[in-house]
C-alpha positions in Angstrom: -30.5 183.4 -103.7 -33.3 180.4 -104.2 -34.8 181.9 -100.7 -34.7 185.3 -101.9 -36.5 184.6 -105.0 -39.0 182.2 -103.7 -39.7 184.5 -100.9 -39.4 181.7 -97.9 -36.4 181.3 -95.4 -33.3 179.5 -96.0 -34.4 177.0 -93.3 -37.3 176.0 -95.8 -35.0 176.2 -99.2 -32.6 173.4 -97.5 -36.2 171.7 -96.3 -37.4 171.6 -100.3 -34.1 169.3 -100.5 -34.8 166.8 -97.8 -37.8 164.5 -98.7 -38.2 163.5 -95.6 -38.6 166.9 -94.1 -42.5 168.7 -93.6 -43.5 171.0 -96.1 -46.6 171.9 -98.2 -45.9 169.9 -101.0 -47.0 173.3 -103.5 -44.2 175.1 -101.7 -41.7 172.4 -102.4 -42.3 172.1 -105.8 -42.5 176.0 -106.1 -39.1 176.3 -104.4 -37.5 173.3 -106.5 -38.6 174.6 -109.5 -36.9 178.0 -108.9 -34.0 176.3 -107.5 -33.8 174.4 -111.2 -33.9 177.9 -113.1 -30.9 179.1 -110.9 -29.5 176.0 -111.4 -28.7 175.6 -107.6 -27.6 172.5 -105.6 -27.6 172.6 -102.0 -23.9 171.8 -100.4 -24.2 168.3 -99.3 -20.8 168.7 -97.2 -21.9 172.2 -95.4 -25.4 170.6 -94.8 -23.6 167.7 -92.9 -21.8 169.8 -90.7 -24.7 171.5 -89.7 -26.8 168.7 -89.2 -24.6 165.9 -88.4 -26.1 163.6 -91.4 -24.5 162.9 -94.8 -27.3 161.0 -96.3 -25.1 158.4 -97.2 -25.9 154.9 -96.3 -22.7 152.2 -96.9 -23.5 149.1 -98.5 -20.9 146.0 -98.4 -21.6 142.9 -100.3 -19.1 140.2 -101.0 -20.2 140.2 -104.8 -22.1 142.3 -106.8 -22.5 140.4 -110.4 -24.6 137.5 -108.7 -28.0 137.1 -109.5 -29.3 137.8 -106.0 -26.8 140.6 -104.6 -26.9 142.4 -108.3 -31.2 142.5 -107.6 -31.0 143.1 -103.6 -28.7 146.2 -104.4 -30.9 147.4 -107.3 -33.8 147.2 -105.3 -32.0 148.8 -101.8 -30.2 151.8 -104.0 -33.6 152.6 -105.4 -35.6 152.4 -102.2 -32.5 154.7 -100.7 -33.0 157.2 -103.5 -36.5 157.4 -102.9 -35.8 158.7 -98.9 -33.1 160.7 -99.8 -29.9 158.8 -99.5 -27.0 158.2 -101.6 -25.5 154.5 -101.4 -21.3 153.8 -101.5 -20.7 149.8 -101.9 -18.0 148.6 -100.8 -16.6 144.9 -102.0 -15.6 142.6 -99.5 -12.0 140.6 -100.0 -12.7 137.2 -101.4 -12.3 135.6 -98.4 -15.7 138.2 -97.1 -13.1 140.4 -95.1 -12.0 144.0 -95.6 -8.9 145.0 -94.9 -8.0 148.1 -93.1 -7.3 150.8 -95.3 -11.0 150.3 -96.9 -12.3 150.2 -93.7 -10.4 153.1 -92.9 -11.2 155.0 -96.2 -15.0 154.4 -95.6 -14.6 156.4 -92.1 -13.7 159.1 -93.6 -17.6 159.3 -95.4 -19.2 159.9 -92.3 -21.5 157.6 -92.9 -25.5 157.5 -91.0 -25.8 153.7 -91.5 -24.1 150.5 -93.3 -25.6 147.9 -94.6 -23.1 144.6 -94.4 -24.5 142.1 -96.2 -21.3 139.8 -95.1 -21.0 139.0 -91.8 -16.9 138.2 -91.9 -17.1 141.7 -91.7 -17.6 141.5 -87.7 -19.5 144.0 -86.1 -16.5 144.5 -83.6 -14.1 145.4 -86.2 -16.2 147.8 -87.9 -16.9 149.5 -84.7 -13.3 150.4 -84.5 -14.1 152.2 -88.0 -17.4 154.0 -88.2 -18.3 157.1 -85.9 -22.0 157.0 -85.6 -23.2 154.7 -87.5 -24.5 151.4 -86.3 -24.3 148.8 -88.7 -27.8 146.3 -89.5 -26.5 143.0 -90.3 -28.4 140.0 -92.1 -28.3 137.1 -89.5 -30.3 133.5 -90.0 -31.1 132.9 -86.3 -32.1 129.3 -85.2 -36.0 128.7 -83.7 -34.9 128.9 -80.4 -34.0 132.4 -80.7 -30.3 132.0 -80.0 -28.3 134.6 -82.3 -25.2 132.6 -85.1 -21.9 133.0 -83.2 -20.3 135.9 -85.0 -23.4 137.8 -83.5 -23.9 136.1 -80.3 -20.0 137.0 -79.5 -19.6 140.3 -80.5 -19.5 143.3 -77.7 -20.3 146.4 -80.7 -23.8 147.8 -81.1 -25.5 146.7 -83.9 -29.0 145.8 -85.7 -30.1 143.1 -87.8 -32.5 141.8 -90.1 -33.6 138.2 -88.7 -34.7 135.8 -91.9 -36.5 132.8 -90.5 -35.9 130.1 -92.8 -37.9 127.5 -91.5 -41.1 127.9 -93.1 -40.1 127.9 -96.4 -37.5 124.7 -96.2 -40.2 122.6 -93.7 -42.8 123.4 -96.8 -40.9 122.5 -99.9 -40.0 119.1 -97.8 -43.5 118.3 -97.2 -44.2 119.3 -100.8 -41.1 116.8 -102.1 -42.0 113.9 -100.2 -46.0 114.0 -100.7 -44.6 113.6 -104.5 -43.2 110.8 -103.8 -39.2 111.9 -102.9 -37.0 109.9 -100.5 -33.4 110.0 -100.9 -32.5 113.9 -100.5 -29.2 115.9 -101.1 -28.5 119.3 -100.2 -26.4 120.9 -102.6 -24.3 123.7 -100.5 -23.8 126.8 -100.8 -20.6 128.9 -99.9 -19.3 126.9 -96.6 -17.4 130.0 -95.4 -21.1 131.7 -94.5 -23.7 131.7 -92.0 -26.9 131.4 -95.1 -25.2 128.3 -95.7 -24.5 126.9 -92.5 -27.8 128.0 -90.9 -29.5 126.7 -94.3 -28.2 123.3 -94.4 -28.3 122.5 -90.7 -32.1 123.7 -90.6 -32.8 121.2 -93.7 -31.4 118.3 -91.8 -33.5 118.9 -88.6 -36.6 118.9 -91.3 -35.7 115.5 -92.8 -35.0 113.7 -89.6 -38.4 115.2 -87.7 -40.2 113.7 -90.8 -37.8 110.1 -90.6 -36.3 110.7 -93.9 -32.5 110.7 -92.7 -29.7 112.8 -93.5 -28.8 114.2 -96.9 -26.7 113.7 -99.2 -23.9 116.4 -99.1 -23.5 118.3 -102.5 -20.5 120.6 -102.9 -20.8 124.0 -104.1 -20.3 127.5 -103.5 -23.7 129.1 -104.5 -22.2 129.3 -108.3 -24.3 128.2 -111.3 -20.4 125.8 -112.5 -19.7 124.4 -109.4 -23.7 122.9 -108.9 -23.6 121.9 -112.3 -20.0 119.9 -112.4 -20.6 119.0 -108.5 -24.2 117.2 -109.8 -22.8 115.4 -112.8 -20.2 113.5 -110.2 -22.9 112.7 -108.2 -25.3 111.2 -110.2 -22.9 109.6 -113.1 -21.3 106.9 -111.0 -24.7 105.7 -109.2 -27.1 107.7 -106.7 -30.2 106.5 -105.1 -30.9 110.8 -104.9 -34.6 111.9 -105.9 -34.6 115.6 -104.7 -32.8 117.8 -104.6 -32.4 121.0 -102.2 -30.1 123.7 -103.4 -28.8 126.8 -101.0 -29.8 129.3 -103.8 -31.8 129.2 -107.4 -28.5 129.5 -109.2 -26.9 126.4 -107.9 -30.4 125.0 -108.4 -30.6 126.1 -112.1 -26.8 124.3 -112.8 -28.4 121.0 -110.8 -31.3 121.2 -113.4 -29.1 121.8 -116.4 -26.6 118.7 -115.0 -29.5 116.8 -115.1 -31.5 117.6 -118.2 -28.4 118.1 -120.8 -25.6 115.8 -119.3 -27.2 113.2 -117.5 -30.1 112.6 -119.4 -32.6 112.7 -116.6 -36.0 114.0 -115.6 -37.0 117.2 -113.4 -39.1 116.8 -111.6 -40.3 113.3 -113.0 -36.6 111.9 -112.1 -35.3 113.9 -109.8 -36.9 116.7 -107.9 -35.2 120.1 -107.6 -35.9 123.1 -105.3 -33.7 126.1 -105.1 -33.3 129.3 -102.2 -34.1 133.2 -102.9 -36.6 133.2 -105.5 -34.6 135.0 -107.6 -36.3 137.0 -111.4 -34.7 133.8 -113.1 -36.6 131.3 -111.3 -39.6 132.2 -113.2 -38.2 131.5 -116.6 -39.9 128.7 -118.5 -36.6 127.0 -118.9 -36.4 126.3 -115.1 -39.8 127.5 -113.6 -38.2 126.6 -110.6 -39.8 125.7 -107.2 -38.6 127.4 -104.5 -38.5 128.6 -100.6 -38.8 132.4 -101.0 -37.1 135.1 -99.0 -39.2 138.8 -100.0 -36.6 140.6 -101.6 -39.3 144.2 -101.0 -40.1 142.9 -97.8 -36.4 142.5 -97.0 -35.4 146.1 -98.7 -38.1 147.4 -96.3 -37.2 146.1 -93.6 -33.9 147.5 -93.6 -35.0 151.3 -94.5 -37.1 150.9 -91.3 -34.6 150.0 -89.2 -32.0 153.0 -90.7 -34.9 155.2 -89.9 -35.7 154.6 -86.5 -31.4 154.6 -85.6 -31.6 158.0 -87.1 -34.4 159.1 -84.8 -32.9 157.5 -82.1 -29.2 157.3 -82.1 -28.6 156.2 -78.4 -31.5 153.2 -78.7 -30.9 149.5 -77.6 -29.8 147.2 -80.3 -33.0 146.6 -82.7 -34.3 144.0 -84.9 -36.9 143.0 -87.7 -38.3 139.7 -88.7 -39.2 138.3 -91.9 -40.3 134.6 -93.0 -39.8 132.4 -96.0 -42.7 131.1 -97.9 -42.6 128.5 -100.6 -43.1 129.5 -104.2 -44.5 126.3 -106.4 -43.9 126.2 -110.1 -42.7 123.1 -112.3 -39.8 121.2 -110.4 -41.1 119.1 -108.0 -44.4 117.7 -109.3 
């Protein structure tokens, strides 16, 4: 019908529909545009049983209300949209696991990539799930190159984003102590997860190279109440801490609150506070919080690449991308 009336070939009416397919960009709006007056929609299901893609990409998070995830999957859905794909988020368990009948319901998508932003979500188990698709994974290797255990163990093909953290932590602990801070604490995040455990065992390789010891151990679990009840037990029966390092900007903006409202103390002239992500929120005036960024559109980027080339190349060894940290200065140190 659309072919008919645009006078081209079915093969470039179900071209007009695929943004990433090659066509003279006057014949694709020409054909859309005639499409839109029939009020015709190609058949997504038909199409991916002729060309073995659904142009769905799954997506699983173990939150979605957070700060951080709530941004990453605004800013991934978006940058799907824009090449074509439709996203499906799945929510992890609370413990960061799936059980099998959502891992069994997501088979039944077809799925050309997922996206697990939770790594108790092993790549071996959703091997046993997915057909095609080869999941990219988020992983937070150490210097030497050496991939986290549930990586380094695991027999299934997969990809992965590598975030170097290094950079950004070894800065804002240069940046700390030239302003005069000695007595560190690391205020965790969420023990049960690789960002954390990479995170705080990279920060304590940074303090001893520079002599400053080991840190104080806060508790938390990356959650704005926990930082902010976990800091006022610190500091109300007696600390000798003068910085902090929180494992992301939300437990950093409860350890600034802690301090400011209930404690009665200083930031940064008191104590000096430095948070993980670089989330919107940091830049409020309220915190204008210093902190090691990870490049949320670098990051997004990075991941539609590597989706792209597994869909031109199905068969291809296991790939990876890198991306640094960088510190972001504002108000909390100094």
């Amino acid at each position: 019908m659309v072919a008919e009336a645009a006078n081209v070939s079915r093969a470039a009416v179900s071209r007009a529909f695929n943004p990433n397919a090659s066509l003279k960009p006057e014949k694709r709006q020409r054909i859309l545009k005639i499409a839109q007056e029939l009020n015709y929609t190609p058949d997504m299901a038909a199409r991916a049983l002729v060309t073995r893609r659904s142009h769905l990409v799954g997506v699983i998070v173990p939150a979605v209300c957070s700060p951080w995830e709530s941004q990453e999957i605004d800013a991934l859905t978006t940058a799907l949209q824009d090449k074509g794909f439709a996203t499906l988020l799945f929510k992890t368990r609370a413990d960061r696991a799936m059980d099998a009948r959502l891992l069994t319901y997501m088979k039944g998508f077809n799925l050309d990539s997922i996206v697990a932003f939770a790594e108790n979500v092993k790549p071996d188990t959703l091997a046993r799930y997915l057909d095609r698709a080869v999941p990219i994974y988020l992983s937070y290797p150490r210097e030497d190159g050496e991939l986290p255990p549930p990586f380094r163990e695991s027999k299934a093909h997969f990809d992965r984003v590598e975030v170097l953290q290094r950079d950004g932590i070894e800065k804002a602990v240069a940046l700390v102590q030239g302003y005069g801070g000695k007595r560190f604490a690391y205020l965790a995040g969420d023990t049960n997860t690789l960002a954390n455990a990479e995170r705080s065992q990279t920060f304590v390789e940074i303090l001893q190279s520079r002599g400053l010891g080991g840190p104080v151990i806060i508790p938390g679990d990356f959650t704005y109440e926990t930082a902010f009840a976990a800091t006022i037990d610190l500091f109300r029966y007696g600390s000798d801490v003068d910085a902090i390092f929180a494992a992301n900007d939300v437990s950093a903006f409860g350890a600034i609150d802690a301090l400011r409202h209930e404690l009665g103390l200083r930031v940064p002239e008191d104590v000096k506070v430095v948070g993980f992500d670089d989330i919107d929120q940091s830049a409020w005036r309220s915190y204008n919080l210093t902190t090691v960024k990870v490049d949320l559109s670098e990051r997004v980027a990075t991941i539609i690449r590597l989706i792209l080339r597994r869909l031109d190349d199905p068969a291809a060894p296991a790939m990876s991308e890198t991306i640094r940290t960088r510190l972001v200065v504002r108000g909390t140190v100094g």
